[in-house]
C-alpha positions in Angstrom: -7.6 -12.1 -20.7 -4.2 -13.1 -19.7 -3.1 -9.8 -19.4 -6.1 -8.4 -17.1 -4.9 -10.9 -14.6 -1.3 -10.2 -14.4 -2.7 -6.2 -14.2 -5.3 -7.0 -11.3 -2.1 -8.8 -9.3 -0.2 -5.5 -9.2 -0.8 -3.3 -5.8 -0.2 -0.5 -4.6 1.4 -0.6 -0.8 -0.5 0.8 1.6 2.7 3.0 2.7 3.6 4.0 -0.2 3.4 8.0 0.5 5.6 7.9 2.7 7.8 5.7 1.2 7.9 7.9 -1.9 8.7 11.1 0.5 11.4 8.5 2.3 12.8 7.6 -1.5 12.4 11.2 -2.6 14.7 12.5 0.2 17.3 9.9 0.0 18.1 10.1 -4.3 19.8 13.2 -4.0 22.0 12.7 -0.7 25.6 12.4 -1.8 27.1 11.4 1.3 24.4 9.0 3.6 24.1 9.1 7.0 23.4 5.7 9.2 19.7 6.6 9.5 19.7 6.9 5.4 21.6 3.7 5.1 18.8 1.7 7.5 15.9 3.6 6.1 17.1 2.2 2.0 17.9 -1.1 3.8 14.6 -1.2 5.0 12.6 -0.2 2.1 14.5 -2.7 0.0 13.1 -5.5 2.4 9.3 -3.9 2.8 9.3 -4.1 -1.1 11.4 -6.7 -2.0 8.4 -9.7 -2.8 5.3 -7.4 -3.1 3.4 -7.4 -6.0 3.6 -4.0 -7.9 5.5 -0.6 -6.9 7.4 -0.9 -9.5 8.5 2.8 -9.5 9.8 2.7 -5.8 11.7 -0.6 -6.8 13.2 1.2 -9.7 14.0 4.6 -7.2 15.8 2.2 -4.9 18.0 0.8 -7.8 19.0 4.1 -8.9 19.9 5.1 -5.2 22.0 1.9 -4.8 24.0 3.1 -8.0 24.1 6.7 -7.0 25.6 5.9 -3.7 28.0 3.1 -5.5 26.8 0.4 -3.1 25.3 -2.8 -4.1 22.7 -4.7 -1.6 25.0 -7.1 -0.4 27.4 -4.3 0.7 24.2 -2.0 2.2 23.1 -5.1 4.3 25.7 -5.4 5.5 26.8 -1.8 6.5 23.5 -1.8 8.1 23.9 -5.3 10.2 27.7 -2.7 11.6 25.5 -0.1 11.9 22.7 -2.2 14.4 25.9 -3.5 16.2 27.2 -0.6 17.4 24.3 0.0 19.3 22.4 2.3 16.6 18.7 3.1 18.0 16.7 5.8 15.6 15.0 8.5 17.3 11.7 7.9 18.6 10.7 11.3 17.3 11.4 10.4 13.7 7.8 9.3 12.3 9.2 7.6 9.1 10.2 4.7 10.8 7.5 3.2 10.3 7.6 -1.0 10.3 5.3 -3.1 10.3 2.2 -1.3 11.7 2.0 -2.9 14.6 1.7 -1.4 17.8 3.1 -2.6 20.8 2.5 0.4 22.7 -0.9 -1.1 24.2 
């Protein structure tokens, strides 16, 4: 019994395709860009408390090593990134955040 409830807690994130395609693309860069670097920062944070995704968590981990760059040292290369007055295109449609729209 114990173990159905632990099983029923684990979800799956409503973003999670295009996470995965996000993920997919970034484990076999050798040498990140700035956009790559805010997208795995990103991802790290969207995932970081929810309950489940257990294979994008372990994806992220192995990207971390690949790249030779722990979180501490990805945050912040991303916080230098934001302050030189990085802005991602507004064509690129996997930036997604938070789902809310504030185009209305």
């Amino acid at each position: 019994m114990i173990q159905f409830l632990f099983m029923s807690n684990v979800q799956t994130h409503p973003l999670h395709d295009s996470d995965k395609n996000i993920i997919d693309s970034l484990i076999t860069k050798e040498k990140p860009e700035d956009l790559d670097f805010i997208n795995l920062a990103r991802l790290i944070n969207r995932y970081k408390n929810f309950p489940g995704e257990n294979e994008i968590k372990n994806d992220i981990e192995k990207i971390l090593n690949f790249w030779k760059i722990s979180k501490n040292q990805l945050f912040t290369k991303t916080k230098y990134i934001w302050s030189k007055s990085f802005r991602p295109s507004n064509t690129n449609k996997d930036l997604v955040g938070s789902g809310f729209d504030t185009s209305n």
